[in-house]
C-alpha positions in Angstrom: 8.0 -64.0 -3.7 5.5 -63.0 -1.0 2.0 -61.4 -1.9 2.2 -57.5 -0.8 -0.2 -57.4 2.1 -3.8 -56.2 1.7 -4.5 -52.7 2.2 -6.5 -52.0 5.3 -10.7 -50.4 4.1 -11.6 -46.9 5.0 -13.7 -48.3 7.8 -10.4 -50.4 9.1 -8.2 -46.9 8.7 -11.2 -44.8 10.5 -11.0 -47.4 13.7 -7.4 -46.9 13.6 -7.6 -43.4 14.0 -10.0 -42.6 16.2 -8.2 -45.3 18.9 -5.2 -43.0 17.6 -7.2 -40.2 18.8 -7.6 -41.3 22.5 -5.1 -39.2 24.4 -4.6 -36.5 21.8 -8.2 -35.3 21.8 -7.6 -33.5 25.6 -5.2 -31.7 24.0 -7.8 -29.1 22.4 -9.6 -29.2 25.7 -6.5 -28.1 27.4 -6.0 -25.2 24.9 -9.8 -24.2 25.6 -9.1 -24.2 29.2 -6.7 -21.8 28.9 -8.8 -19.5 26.7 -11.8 -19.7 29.1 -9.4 -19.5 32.1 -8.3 -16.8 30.3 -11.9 -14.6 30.0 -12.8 -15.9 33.2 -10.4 -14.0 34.8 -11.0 -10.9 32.9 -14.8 -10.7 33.8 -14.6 -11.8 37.1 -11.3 -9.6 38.0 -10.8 -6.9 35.3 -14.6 -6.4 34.2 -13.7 -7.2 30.4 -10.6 -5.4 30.0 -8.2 -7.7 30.2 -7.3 -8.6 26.5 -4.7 -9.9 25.0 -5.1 -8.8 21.4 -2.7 -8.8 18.7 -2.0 -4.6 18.3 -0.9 -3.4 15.2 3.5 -3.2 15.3 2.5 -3.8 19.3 4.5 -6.6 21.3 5.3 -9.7 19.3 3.8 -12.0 22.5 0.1 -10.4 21.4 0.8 -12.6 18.6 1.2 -15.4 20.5 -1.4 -14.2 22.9 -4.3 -13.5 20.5 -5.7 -16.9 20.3 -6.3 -16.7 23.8 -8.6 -14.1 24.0 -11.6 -13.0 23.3 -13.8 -10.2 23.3 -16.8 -11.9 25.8 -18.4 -15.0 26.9 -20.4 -14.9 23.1 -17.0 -15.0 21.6 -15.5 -17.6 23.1 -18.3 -20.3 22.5 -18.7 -19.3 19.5 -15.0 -20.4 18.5 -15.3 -22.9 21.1 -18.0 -25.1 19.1 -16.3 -24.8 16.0 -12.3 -25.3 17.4 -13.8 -28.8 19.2 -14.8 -30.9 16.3 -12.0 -29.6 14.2 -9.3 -30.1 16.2 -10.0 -33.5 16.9 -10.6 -33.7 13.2 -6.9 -33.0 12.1 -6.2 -34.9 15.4 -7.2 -37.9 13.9 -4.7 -37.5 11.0 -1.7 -36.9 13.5 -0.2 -34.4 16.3 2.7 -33.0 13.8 -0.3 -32.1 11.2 -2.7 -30.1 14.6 0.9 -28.4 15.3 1.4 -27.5 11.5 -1.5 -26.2 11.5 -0.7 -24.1 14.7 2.5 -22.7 12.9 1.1 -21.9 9.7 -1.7 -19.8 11.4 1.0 -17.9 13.9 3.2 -17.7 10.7 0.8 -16.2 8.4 -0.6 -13.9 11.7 3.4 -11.7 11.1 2.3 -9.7 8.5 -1.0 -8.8 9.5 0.7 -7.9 12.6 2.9 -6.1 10.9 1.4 -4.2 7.8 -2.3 -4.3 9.3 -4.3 -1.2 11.6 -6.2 -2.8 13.4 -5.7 -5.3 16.1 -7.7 -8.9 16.2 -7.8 -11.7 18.7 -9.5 -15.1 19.3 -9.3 -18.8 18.4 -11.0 -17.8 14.9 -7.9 -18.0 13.2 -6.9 -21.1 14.4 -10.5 -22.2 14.1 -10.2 -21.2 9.8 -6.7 -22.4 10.0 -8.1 -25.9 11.0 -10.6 -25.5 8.4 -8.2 -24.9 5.6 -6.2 -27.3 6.4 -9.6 -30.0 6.6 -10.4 -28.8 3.1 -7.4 -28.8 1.6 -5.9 -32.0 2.8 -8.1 -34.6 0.8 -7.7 -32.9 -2.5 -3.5 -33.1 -2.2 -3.5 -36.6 -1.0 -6.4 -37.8 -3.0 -6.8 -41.0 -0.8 -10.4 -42.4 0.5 -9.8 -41.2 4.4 -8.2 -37.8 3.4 -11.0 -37.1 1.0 -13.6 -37.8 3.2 -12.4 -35.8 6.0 -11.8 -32.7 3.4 -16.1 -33.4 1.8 -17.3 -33.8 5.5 -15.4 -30.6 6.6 -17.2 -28.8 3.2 -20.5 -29.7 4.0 -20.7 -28.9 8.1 -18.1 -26.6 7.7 -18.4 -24.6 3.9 -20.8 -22.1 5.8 -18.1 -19.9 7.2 -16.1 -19.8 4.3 -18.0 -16.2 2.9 -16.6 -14.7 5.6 -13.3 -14.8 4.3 -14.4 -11.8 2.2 -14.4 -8.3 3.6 -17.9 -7.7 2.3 -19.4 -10.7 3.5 -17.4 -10.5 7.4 -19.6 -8.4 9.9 -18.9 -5.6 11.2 -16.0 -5.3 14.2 -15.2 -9.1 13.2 -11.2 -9.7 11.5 -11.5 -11.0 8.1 -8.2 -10.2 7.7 -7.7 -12.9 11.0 -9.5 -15.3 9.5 -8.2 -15.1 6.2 -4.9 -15.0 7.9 -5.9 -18.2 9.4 -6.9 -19.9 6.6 -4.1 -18.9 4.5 -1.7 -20.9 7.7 -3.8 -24.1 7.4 -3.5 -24.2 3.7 0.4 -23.8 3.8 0.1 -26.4 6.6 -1.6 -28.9 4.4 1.1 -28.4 1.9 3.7 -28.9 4.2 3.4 -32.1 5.6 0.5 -34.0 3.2 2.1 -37.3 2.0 1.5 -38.7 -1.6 
């Protein structure tokens, strides 16, 4: 009988997944690029009116659309610098757990684009989704990388989370998106974590 091979550390599994990461991590990049090709277009051609929001019982493609656009510049960077780090941070777990995510957030978007009045847009779904999913993760799998990723995502990222709540969500900003959002990456987590 042969002796079961060693498991690899957390520092071996981190290497292995950020060399994992290589090609994968222009895949966000490309996504942004379409969002700021996107508003680029509207200011500089349509003066900011141009959107592609999800409207209330509207067209089903504003659902698909919505992450797209934005209301400004501001916006945009905002989700930007937040849709960066954690993409690349579910990235490093694997591209069918970055497109999970993706489903859950356009899957749990239906209803509010059904049952909701008022119409949202911008990666700030997908940016909570992400986050959800990050948080999540670490505390279903319970296994040294997983849990770090969900802590480190906690700390940097636990911030945002009060805005998740109606009363805590400025004004003219979609709690019901993000919480939407959220809601997708947490169903995403439970679909495909491994035990």
């Amino acid at each position: 009988m042969s002796d079961p091979l060693p498991q690899p550390s957390l520092p071996q599994r981190l290497d292995r997944s950020l060399a994992r990461l290589g090609v994968k991590a222009m895949v966000p990049i490309l996504i942004l690029a379409i969002a700021w090709g996107q508003e680029l277009l509207d200011q500089l051609v349509f003066g900011g009116r141009w959107n592609l929001p999800m409207l209330p019982r509207g067209s089903f493609l504003g659902v698909l659309t919505a992450p797209f656009s934005h209301s400004g510049f501001g916006h945009l960077l905002a989700n930007s610098m937040l849709f960066l780090p954690l993409s690349w941070l579910v990235l490093l777990r694997g591209r069918c757990d970055y497109l999970a995510v993706w489903i859950g957030v356009y899957v749990c978007a239906i209803p509010v684009w059904l049952f909701w009045p008022v119409g949202s847009h911008g990666l700030s779904g997908v940016v909570y989704g992400l986050l959800g999913y990050l948080l999540l993760i670490g505390w279903l799998e319970k296994r040294p990388f997983s849990l770090l990723l969900s802590l480190v995502c906690l700390v940097s990222y636990g911030a945002v989370l009060p805005s998740l709540i109606p009363l805590f969500s400025p004004a003219g900003v979609s709690w019901i998106g993000h919480l939407s959002g959220f809601l997708g990456g947490v169903l995403a987590a439970f679909a495909v974590y491994r035990e």
